[in-house]
C-alpha positions in Angstrom: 73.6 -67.8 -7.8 76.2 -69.2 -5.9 78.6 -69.3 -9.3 77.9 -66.1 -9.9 79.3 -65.0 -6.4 82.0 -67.2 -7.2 83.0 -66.2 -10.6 82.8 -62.2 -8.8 85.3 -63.2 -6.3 87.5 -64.5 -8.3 87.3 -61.8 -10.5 88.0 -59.4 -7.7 90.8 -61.6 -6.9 92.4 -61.1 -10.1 93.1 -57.6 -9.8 96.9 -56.2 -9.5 97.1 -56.2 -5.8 95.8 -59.8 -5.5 98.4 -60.9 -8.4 100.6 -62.8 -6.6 98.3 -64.4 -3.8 95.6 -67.2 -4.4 92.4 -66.9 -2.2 92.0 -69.5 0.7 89.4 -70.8 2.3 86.5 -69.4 -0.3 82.8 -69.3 1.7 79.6 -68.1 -0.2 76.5 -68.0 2.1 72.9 -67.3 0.8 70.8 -65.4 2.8 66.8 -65.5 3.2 64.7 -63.4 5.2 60.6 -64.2 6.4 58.4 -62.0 4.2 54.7 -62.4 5.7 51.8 -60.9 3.5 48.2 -60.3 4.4 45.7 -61.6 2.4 42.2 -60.7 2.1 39.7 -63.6 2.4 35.5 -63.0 1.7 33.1 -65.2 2.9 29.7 -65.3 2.6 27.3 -65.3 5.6 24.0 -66.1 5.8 21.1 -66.5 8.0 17.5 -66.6 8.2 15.5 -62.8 9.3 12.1 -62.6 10.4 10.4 -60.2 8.5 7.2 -58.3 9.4 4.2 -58.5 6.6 2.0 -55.4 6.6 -1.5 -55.1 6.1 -4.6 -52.8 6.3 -6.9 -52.9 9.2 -10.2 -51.1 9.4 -10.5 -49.2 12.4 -13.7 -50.3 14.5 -17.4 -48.7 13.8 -18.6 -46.0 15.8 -20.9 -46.8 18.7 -24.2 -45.3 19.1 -22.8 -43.2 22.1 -20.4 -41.9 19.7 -22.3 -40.7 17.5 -24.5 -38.7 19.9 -21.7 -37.5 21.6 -20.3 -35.9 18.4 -24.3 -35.0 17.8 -24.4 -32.9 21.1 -20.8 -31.6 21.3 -21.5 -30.3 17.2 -24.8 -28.4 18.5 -23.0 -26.8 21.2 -20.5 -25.9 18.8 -22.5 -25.1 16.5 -24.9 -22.9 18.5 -21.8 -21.0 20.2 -20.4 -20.0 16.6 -23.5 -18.9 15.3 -25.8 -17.6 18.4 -29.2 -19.4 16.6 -31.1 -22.5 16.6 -30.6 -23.6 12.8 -26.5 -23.1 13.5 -26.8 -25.9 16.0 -28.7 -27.9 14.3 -26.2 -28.1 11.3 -23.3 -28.1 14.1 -25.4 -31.5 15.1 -25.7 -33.5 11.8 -22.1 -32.6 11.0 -20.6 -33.7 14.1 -22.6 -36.9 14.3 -21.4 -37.5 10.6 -17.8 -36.9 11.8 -18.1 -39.2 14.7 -19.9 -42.1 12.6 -16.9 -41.6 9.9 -14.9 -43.1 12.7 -13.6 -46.4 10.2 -10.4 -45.1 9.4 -8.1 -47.5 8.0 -4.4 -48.4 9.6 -1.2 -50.2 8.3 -0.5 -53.4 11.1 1.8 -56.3 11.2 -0.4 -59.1 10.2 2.2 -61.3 10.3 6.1 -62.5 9.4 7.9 -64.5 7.2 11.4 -66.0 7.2 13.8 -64.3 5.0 17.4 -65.6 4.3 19.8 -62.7 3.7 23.6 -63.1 3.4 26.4 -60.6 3.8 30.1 -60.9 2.5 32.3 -60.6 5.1 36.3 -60.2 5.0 38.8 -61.6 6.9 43.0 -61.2 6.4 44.9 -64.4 6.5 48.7 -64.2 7.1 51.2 -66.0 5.1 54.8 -66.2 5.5 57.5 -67.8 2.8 61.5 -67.2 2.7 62.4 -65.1 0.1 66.2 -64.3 -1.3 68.0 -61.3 0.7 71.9 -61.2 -0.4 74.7 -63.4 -0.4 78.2 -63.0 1.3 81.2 -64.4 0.3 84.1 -64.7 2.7 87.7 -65.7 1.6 91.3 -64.7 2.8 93.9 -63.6 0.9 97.7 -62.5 2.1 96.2 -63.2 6.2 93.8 -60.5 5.7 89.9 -61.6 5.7 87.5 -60.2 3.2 83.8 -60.0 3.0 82.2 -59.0 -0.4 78.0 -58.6 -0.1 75.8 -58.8 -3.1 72.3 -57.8 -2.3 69.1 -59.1 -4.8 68.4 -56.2 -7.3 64.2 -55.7 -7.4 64.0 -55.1 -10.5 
């Protein structure tokens, strides 16, 4: 790079105004500048879950208190709807059927198991390098100082 910048001042140097000077005291500097990028890192994760096993349970049998209960409060029912003996009777038999029917199955935890699960999980990590910005060359000609700047095309 440096010879290029060279060769440019020079060439500038050539032109009719410069003709009968020479250059003095020729400096080219290179300049760099901190260019700090983020990038994303993924990790997995993973730990162990306790997770709950579902069963069926059967509800508990009805007791013989129960079932007359749901015997006496179907006659009375029963009775009260219909205003005769034979609608409390059937009011009787159905509710001590309903009562006895009283085994009703429910979903419970019936126990656990360990489960590993993992998740990906992202982080940024930060790096900085010098990159190229421009160069400068300096020089004097006829007492006068000059400062040409060539900056890095991105193409």
């Amino acid at each position: 790079m440096k010879t290029i910048l060279i060769a440019t001042a020079a060439l500038a140097l050539a032109t009719p105004v410069f003709a009968n000077q020479a250059a003095k005291d020729v400096r080219v500097f290179d300049h760099t500048k901190t260019v700090t990028t983020t990038v994303p890192v993924t990790t997995t994760e993973c730990y162990d879950v306790e997770v709950p096993i579902y069963g069926r349970a059967q509800g508990g049998g009805a007791s013989g208190g129960d079932v007359l209960g749901g015997m006496i409060l179907g006659g009375l029912l029963g009775k009260g709807a219909t205003g005769n003996d034979d609608g409390a009777a059937i009011g009787a038999i159905l509710g001590g059927i309903v009562a006895a029917d009283n085994k009703q199955s429910k979903q419970v935890v019936t126990g656990y198991r360990i489960e590993r699960q993992c998740a990906d999980k992202v982080t940024n990590k930060y790096q900085s390098q010098e990159v190229y910005s421009h160069s400068t060359v300096r020089f004097t000609v006829g007492g006068y100082r000059y400062v040409l700047e060539f900056n890095r095309s991105d193409r």
